[in-house]
C-alpha positions as CSV (number, residue, x, y, z in Angstrom):
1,X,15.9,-17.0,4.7
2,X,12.5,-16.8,3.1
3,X,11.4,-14.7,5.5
4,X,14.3,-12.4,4.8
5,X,13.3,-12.7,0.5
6,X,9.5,-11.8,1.5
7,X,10.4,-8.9,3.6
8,X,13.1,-7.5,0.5
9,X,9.7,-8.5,-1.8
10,X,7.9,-6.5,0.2
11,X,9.8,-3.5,0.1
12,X,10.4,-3.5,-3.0
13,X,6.3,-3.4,-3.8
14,X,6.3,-0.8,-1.4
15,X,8.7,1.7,-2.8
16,X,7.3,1.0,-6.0
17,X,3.7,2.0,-5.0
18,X,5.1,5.2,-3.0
19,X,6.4,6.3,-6.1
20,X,3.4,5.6,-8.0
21,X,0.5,6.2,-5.2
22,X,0.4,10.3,-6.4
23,X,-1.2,8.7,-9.7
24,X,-2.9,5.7,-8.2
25,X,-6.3,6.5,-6.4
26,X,-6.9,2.9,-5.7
27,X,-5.1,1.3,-2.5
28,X,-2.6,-1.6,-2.5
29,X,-4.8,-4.1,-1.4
30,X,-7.1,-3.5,-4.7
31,X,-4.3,-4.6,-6.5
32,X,-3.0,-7.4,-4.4
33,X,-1.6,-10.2,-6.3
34,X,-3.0,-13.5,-6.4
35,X,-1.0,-16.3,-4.8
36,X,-0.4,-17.7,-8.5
37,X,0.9,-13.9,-9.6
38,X,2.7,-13.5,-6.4
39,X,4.3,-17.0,-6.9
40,X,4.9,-17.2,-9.9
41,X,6.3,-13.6,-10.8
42,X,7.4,-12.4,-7.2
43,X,9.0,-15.1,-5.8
44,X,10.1,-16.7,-8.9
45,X,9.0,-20.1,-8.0
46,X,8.0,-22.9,-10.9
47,X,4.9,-23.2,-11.9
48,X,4.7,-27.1,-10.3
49,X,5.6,-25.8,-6.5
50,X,3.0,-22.9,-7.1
51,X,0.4,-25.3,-8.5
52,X,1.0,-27.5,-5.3
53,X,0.2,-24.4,-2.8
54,X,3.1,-26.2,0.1
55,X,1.7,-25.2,3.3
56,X,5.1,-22.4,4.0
57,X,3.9,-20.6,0.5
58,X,0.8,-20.3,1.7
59,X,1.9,-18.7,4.9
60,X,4.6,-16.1,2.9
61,X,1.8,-15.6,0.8
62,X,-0.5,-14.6,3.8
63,X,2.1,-12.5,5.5
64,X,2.5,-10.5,1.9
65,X,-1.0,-10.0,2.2
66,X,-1.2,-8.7,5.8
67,X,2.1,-6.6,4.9
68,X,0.2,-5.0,2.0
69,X,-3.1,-4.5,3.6
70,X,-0.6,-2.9,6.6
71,X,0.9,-0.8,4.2
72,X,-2.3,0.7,3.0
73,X,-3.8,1.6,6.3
74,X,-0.3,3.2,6.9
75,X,-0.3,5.3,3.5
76,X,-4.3,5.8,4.2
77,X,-3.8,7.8,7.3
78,X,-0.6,9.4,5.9
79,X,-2.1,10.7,3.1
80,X,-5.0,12.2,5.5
81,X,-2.9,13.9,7.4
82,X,-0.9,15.3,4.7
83,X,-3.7,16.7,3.4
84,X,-5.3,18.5,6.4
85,X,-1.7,19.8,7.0
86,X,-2.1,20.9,3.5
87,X,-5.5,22.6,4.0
88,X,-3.9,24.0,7.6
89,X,-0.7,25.5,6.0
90,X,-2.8,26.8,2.3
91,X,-6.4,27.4,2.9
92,X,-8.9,28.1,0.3
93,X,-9.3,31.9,-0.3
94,X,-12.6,31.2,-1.8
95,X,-13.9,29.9,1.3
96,X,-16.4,32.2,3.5
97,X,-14.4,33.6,7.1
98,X,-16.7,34.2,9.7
99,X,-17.5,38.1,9.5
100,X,-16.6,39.8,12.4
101,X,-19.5,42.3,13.6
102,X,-19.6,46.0,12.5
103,X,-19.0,48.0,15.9
């Protein structure tokens, strides 16, 4: 059931940053939460279970962190290809063509 929470977390986080990557140059793994943020204010846990880091939190914690840092990589080679489809499909009409010889 945890499991189940972290993943629903996780998307949440995700959909968030999608809809605010265009504005964000930064990656999602810059602005990882801390275990304490991610306890405390993602999983809505008291303070007293988050203080005493139980060996399960710690493991939800590191599978939000390989989610996020998964997530980025994704979005990282997304974006790339977006925008060389971008420069594929609207090239820059300032940029030199090759000229073709006079004959």
């Amino acid at each position: 059931m945890r499991l189940k929470h972290a993943f629903f977390a996780f998307i949440i986080l995700a959909s968030a940053a999608a809809g605010y990557e265009s504005t964000k140059p930064a990656g999602a793994a810059e602005e990882m939460l801390s275990f304490e943020m991610w306890c405390l204010e993602m999983r809505l846990y008291p303070a007293v279970r988050c203080d005493a880091r139980r060996q399960d939190d710690v493991k939800a914690y590191q599978q939000y962190r390989a989610d996020v840092e998964q997530f980025d990589r994704q979005r990282a080679v997304r974006n790339q290809r977006d925008e060389n489809l971008k420069r594929k499909l609207n090239p820059d009409p300032s940029a030199a063509k090759p000229a073709t010889p006079a004959r």
